[in-house]
C-alpha positions in Angstrom: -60.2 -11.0 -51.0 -58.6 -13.8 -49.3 -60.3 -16.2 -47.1 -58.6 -18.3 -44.3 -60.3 -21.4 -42.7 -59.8 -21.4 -39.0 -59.2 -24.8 -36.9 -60.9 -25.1 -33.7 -59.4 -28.2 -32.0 -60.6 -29.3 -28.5 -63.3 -28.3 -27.9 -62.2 -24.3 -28.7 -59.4 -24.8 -26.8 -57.2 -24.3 -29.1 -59.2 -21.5 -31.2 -56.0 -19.8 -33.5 -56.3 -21.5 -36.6 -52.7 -22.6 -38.4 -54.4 -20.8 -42.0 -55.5 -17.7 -40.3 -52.2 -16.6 -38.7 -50.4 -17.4 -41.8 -53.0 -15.4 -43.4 -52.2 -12.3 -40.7 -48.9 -13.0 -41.6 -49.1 -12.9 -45.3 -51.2 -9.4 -44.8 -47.8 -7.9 -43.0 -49.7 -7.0 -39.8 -47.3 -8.8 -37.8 -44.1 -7.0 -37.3 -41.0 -8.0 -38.4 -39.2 -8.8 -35.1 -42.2 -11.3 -34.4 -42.4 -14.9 -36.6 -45.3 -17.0 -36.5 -45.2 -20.7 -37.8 -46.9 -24.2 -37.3 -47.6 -27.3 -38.7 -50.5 -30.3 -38.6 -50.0 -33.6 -39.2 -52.6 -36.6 -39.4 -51.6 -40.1 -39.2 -53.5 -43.5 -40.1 -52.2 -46.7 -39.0 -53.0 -50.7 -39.0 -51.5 -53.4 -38.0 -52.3 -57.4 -38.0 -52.1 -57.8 -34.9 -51.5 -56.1 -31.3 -52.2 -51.9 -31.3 -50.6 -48.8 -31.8 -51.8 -45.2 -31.8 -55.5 -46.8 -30.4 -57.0 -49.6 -32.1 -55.1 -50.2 -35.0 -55.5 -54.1 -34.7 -57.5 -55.5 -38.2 -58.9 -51.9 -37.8 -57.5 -48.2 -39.4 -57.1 -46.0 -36.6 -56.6 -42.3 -36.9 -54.9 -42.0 -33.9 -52.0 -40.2 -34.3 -52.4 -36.2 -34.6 -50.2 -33.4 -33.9 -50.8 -29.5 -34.6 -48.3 -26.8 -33.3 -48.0 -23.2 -33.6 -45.0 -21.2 -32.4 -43.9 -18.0 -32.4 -40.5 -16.0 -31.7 -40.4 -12.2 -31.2 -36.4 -10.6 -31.3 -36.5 -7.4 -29.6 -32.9 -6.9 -29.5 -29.7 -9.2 -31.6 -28.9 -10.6 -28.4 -32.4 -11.4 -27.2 -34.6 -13.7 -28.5 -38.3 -15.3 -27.1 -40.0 -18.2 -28.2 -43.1 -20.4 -27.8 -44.8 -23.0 -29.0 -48.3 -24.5 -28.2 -48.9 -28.1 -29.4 -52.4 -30.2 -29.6 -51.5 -34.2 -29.9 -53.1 -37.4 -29.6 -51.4 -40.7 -29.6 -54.1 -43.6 -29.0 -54.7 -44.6 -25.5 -51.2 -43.2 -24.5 -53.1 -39.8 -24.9 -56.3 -38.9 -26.2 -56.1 -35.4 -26.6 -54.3 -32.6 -25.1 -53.0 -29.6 -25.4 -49.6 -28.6 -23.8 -47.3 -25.6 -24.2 -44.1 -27.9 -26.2 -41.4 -25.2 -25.3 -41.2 -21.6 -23.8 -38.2 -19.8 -23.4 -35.7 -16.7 -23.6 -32.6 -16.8 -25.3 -29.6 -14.4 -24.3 -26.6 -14.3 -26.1 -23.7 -13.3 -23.8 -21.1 -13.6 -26.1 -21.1 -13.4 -29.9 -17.7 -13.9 -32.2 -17.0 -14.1 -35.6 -16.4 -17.8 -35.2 -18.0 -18.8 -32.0 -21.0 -17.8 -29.2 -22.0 -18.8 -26.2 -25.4 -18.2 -24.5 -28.1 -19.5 -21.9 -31.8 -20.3 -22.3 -34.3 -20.1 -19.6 -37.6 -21.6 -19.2 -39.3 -24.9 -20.8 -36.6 -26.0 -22.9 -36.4 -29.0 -25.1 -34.1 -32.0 -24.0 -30.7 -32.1 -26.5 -31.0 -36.2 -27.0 -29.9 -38.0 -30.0 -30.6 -36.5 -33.5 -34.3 -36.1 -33.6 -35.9 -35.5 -29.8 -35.6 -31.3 -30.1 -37.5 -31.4 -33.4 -39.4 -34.6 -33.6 -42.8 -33.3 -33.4 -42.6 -31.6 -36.6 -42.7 -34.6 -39.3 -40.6 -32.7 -41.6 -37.8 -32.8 -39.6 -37.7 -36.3 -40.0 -37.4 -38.9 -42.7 -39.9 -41.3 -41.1 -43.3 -41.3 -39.7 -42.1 -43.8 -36.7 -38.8 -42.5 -35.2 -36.9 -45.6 -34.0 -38.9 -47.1 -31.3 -36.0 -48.5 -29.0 -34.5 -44.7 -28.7 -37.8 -42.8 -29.6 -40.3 -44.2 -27.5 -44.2 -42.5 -28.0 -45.8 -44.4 -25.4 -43.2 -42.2 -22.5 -42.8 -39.3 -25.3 -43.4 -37.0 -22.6 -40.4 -38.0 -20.3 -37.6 -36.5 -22.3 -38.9 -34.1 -24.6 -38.9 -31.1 -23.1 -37.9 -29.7 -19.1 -38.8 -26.6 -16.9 -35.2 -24.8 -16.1 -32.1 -23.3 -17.7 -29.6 -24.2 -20.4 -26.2 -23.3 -21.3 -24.8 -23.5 -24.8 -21.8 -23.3 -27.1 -20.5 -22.9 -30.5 -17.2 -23.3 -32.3 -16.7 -23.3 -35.5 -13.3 -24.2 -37.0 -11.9 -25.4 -40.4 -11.7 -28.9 -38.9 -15.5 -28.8 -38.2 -18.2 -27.0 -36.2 -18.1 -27.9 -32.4 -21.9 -27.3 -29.9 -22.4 -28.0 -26.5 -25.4 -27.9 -24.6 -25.9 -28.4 -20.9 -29.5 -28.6 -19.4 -30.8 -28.8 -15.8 -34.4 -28.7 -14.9 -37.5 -30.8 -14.0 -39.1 -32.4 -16.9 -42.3 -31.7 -18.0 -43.7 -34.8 -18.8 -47.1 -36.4 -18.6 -47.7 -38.1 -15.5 -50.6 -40.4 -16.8 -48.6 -41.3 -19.9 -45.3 -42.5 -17.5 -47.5 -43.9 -15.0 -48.6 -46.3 -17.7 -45.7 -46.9 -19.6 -43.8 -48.1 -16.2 -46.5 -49.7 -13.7 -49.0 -50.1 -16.4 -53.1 -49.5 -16.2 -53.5 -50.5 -12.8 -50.9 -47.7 -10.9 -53.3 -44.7 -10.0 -50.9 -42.7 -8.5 -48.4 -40.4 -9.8 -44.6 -39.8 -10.8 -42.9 -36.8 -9.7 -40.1 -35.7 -11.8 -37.2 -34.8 -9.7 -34.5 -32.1 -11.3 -32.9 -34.0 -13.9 -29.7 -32.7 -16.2 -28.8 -33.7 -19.9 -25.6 -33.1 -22.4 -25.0 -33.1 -25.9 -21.7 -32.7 -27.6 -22.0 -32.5 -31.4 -19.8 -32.2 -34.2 -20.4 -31.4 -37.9 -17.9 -31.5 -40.6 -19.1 -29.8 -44.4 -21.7 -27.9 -42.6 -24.1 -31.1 -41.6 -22.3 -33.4 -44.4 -21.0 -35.5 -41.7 -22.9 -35.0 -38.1 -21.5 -36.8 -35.0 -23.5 -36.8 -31.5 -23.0 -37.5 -28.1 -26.1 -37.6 -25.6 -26.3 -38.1 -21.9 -29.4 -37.6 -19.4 -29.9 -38.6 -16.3 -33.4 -38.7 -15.0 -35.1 -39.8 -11.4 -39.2 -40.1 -10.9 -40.5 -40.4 -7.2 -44.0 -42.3 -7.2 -46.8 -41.3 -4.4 -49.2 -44.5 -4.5 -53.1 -43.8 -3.5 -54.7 -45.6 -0.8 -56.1 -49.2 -2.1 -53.8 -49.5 -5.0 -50.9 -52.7 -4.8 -47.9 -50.6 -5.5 -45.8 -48.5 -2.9 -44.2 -45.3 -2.8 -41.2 -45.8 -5.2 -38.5 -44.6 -7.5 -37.4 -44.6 -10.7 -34.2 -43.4 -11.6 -33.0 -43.7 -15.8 -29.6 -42.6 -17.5 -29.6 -43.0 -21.0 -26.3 -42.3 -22.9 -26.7 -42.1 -26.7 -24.1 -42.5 -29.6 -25.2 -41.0 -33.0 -23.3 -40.5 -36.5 -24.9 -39.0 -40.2 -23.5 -39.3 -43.2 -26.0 -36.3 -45.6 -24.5 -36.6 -49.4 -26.6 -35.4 -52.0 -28.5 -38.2 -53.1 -28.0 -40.9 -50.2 -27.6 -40.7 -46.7 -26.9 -43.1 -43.6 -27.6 -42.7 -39.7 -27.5 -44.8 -36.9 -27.6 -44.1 -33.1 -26.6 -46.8 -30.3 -28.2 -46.2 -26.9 -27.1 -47.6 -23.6 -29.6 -47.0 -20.7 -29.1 -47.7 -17.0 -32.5 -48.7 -15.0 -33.1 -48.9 -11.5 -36.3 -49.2 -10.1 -37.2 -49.7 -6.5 -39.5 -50.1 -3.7 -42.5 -49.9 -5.5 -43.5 -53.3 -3.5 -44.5 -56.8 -4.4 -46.3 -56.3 -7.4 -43.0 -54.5 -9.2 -40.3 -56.1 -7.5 -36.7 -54.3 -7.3 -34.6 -54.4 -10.1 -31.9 -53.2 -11.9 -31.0 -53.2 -16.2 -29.5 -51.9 -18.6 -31.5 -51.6 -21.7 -30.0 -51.4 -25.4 -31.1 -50.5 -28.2 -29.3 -49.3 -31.5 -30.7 -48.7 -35.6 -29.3 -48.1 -39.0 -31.2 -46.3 -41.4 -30.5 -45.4 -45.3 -32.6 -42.6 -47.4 -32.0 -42.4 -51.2 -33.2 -39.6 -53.1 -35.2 -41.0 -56.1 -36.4 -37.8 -57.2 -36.4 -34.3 -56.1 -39.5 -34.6 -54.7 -39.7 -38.9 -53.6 -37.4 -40.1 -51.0 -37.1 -44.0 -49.8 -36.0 -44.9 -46.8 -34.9 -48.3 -45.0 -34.4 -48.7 -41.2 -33.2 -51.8 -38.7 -33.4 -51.2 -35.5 -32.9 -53.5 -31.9 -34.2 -53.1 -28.7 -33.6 -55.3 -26.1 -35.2 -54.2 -22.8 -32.4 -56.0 -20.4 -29.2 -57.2 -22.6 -28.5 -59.6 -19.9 -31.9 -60.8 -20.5 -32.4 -60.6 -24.3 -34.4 -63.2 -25.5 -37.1 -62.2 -21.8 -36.7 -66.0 -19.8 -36.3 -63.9 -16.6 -39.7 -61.8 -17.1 -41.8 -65.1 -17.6 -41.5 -65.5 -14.2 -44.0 -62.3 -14.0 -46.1 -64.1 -16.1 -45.9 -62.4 -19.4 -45.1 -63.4 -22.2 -40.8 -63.3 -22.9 -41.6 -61.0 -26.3 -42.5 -57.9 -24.3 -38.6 -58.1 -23.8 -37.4 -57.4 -26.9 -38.2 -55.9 -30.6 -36.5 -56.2 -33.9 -38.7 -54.2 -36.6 -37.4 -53.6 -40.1 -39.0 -51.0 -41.6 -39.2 -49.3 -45.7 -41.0 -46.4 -46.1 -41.4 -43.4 -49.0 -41.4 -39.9 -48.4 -43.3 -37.5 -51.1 -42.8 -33.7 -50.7 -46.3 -32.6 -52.8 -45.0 -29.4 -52.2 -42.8 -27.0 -50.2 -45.8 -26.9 -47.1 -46.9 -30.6 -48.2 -46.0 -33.8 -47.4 -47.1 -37.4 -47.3 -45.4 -40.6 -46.2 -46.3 -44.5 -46.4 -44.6 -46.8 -44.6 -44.1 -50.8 -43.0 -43.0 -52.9 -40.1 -42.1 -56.1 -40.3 -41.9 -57.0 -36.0 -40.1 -59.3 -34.0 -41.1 -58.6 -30.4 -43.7 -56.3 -28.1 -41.0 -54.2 -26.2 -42.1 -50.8 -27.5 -45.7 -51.3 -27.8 -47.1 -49.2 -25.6 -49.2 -51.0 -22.9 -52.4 -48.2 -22.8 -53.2 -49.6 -26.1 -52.5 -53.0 -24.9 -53.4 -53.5 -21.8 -53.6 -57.7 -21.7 -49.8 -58.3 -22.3 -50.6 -61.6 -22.6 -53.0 -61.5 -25.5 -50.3 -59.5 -27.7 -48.1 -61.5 -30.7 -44.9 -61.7 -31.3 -44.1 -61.6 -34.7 -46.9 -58.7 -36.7 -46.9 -55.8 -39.3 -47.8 -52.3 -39.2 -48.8 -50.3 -42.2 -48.9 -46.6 -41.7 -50.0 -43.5 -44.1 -49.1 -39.4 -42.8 -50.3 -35.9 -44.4 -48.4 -33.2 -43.1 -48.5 -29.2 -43.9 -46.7 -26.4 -42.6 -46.1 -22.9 -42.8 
């Protein structure tokens, strides 16, 4: 008789263990139009100097852990529902919680040999570059640390995921596969975690997401041989300051447009993405005076399989907060230091698939620059270092 160890994460908030559904699975009790699947991953990380994912600084922090079980039930071809539930903590940035990642119905309206078009209601996941719908599950991706300047985790929360509708399409032709995706809803993200990321620790009150919209147009040639990607969002937060604190009532208003190409051959592979944000931030009072940016940031990244089962992976990648400010002489005048401006981090890393559910991945940063760190794990900008490395180690499993 087989025996199934359950998880109990959060103090039994999360009481549906990842081993016990797969084991009601594996018994056939769960009907066939339902699917059940999840995945855990546990990530250690340290770093010379300054900290990421909690106190990684001279230290080995633990700090990074995701677990997520979703399920999909198909009561008709047309119809399809789908949820998933996801416990993750990420240092300071957050220290535990458990949120529902995406919820939504799926109605095909029309269905072709070669094409179909359909709309999605509910929390849906924001279509952005090559790795945001999917980047919670590590297998998805070839790295443990997506590229910073386009994936941020310290304002994760801001573009993964929106309450609302969607409207999709797909074309497939013999010149390539054509799909576009339209999305208009409020986003679901964390107020604490983009309260800190923008105002930093001192800001006590709150963002409000206003109904935001974002596009994708994609286009694959050799079924994913060749992947090309165009991404567009356009985001706006209202903040309501509490009484005592220095900033104002304010707003925050974002629109990042994102280039992305893949090249998948057999062996070797090649990405890179190019992202071109427009920032305007007002009225948020003395302490956060008015400005406007535009932030870039672009990488290139190459995988080569070494084995079936060992992958390594190289990664450059830029971010430069305000281009017309790129080496951060106008923030000084903040008093910070000009690094938090910018960040230039190569990166090698090895991927090892122990087996089809297990996976573990090693990787290092060599830094130029703060601009990504996020600040709840730093909260003295002035006491972080401009040039430092980060070592990091991930165990993943999924079913």
């Amino acid at each position: 008789m087989k025996k199934y160890a359950c998880l109990n994460i959060n103090n039994g908030i999360l009481l549906l263990g990842l081993f016990c559904v797969s084991g009601i699975a594996q018994a056939n009790i769960v009907p066939d139009e339902i699917e059940f699947h999840g995945f855990l991953t546990q990530g250690f990380f340290h770093s010379s100097d300054n900290n990421i994912f909690g106190q990684s600084d001279d230290g080995i922090t633990p700090g990074l852990t995701e677990i997520g079980l979703n399920g999909s039930y198909q009561p008709i071809d047309q119809l399809r529902f789908s949820a998933q539930g996801l416990y993750r903590r990420n240092g300071d940035v957050d220290r535990g919680s458990v949120s529902l990642d995406y919820g939504l119905a799926d109605l095909t309206l029309l269905n072709y040999e070669s094409s179909r078009v359909g709309i999605r209601a509910g929390r849906i996941k924001t279509p952005y570059g090559l790795y945001n719908e999917t980047r919670d599950v590590s297998f998805t991706h070839p790295t443990i640390l997506l590229p910073q300047g386009i994936y941020f985790d310290r304002s994760r929360s801001l573009l993964i995921s929106s309450d609302g509708g969607s409207l999709y399409a797909e074309q497939r032709t013999r010149y390539g596969d054509f799909s576009l995706k339209f999305n208009v809803g409020v986003p679901s993200g964390n107020s604490n975690e983009i309260r800190s990321s923008i105002l930093g620790s001192e800001a006590k009150g709150e963002f409000q997401a206003q109904p935001a919209f974002a596009a994708q147009l994609n286009y694959e040639i050799n079924g994913g041989e060749y992947v090309f990607a165009v991404s567009y969002v356009d985001l706006e937060l209202e903040y309501r300051s509490v009484a005592g604190e220095t900033f104002l009532n304010g707003n925050a208003h974002v629109q990042p447009l994102v280039f992305s190409a893949q090249y998948n051959g057999e062996k070797f592979s090649l990405t890179g993405e190019y992202d071109y944000r427009w920032n305007n931030f007002s009225d948020f009072g003395a302490a956060f005076p008015d400005f406007k940016s535009i932030t870039e940031s672009w990488y290139v990244q190459g995988g080569y399989q070494i084995l079936p089962q060992l992958q390594a992976n190289v990664r450059y990648d830029v971010l430069y907060n305000d281009m017309n400010d790129r080496g951060g002489r106008r923030i000084t005048e903040l008093g910070v230091p000009n690094h938090i401006a910018y960040a230039n981090d190569w990166m090698f890393g090895l991927r090892w698939d122990l087996a089809t559910s297990w996976m573990l991945r090693a990787e290092y940063h060599r830094v130029h620059g703060t601009a990504w760190l996020p600040q709840a794990d730093n909260p003295d900008r002035n006491s972080t270092v401009q040039d430092w490395d980060l070592y990091g180690l991930q165990l993943s499993f999924r079913f």
